[in-house]
C-alpha positions, 0 to 999 in steps of 0.5 A: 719285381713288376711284370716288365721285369719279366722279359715279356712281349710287349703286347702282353705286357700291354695287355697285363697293363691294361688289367691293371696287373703291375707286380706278379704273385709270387707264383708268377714270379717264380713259375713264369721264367722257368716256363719261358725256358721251356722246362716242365714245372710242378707247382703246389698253389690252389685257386686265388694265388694267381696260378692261372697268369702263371701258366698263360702268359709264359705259354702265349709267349713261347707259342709266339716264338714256336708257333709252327702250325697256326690253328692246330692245337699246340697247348692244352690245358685240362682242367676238371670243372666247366667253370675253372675251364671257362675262367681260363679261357677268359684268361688266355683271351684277355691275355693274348688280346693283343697276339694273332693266338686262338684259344677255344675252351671245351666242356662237357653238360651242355651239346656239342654242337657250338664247341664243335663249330669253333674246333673247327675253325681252329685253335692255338690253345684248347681248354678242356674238361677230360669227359668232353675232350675224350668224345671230341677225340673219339669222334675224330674232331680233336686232334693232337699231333702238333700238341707242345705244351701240355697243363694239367690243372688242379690235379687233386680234384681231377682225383677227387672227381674220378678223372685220374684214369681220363687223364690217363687216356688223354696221356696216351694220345698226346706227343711224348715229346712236350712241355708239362706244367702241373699244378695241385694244391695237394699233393696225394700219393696217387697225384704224386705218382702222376706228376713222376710220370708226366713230368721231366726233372722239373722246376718245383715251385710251391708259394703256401702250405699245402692245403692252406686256403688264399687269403681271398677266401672267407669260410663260414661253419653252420651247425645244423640239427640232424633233422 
């Protein structure tokens, strides 16, 4: 199977191509038409399988076809570290080069002042850390009435790090009615838990072993004395 095979746009098929991206991972393959139809998915996959393209190019896609309220945030994607936020982020854009779509990422360790210029300017798609959308939202900067598409990234480290009950808060905020796309490379009671909450009968897709690591990666062990 190539992209092409994907019904995709032409622009983000030209886009892809001019990645050099030919033939999808087997997330993609699996994940990006049942996003397409708009159903909530539950994927097991870790960094490195191509989770990201997964989700962004069937969202770029649908916001083209349901984009009823330009420059208001209609996807959301939450995700627990500065860097994956960043990663993603240069995914949308490189992407949706070729779409009239904004996507603006927000994280917290750095002011606010830069992010809060461009949250201002509008955006299509928000990329956020839990800790800094929730000031935004206390603040009354961010706003999620128009909210479609809801992504939460790397669950298990959202857990591992403390941000369960943020992604609680952040759940409360958001429109009932929405697309939910999750994705954990393990699958925890309490992630488990989560996912029943968040997602309708969804499409599960699960393309390595839990807690298997990408082939991409290499590992290294050091013993060390105590001292």
């Amino acid at each position: 199977m190539k992209f092409s095979d994907l019904n995709l746009l032409d622009p983000i098929l030209d886009a892809l191509a001019s990645q050099g991206y030919e033939t999808p991972t087997p997330i993609q393959e699996q994940a990006i038409p049942s996003i397409l139809l708009h159903r909530d998915l539950l994927g097991a996959a870790q960094t490195g399988t191509g989770k990201t393209a997964a989700f962004a190019i069937p969202i770029l896609q649908n916001l083209m076809s349901t984009r009823s309220h330009p420059r208001q945030i209609q996807a959301l994607i939450l995700t627990p570290t500065r860097e994956l936020a960043i990663q993603i982020e240069e995914s949308f854009r490189a992407y949706g080069k070729n779409l009239p779509l904004k996507s603006v990422v927000v994280y917290g360790g750095v002011k606010q002042y830069q992010q809060e210029l461009e949250l201002e300017k509008g955006t299509d798609i928000l990329i956020a850390t839990p800790g800094r959308l929730l000031d935004f939202i206390g603040q009354g900067i961010i706003q999620l009435h128009h909210l479609q598409i809801f992504v939460l990234d790397e669950a298990d480290r959202m857990l591992d790090m403390g941000f369960v009950h943020d992604v609680r808060r952040i759940l409360k905020v958001i429109p009932a009615k929405r697309q939910n796309l999750f994705f954990s490379a393990t699958m925890p009671k309490e992630i488990a838990d989560l996912a029943s909450e968040i997602l309708h009968n969804p499409v599960k897709v699960e393309v390595t072993p839990v807690s298997s690591t990408a082939e991409t990666i290499q590992q290294s062990l050091y013993y060390v004395d105590k001292e």
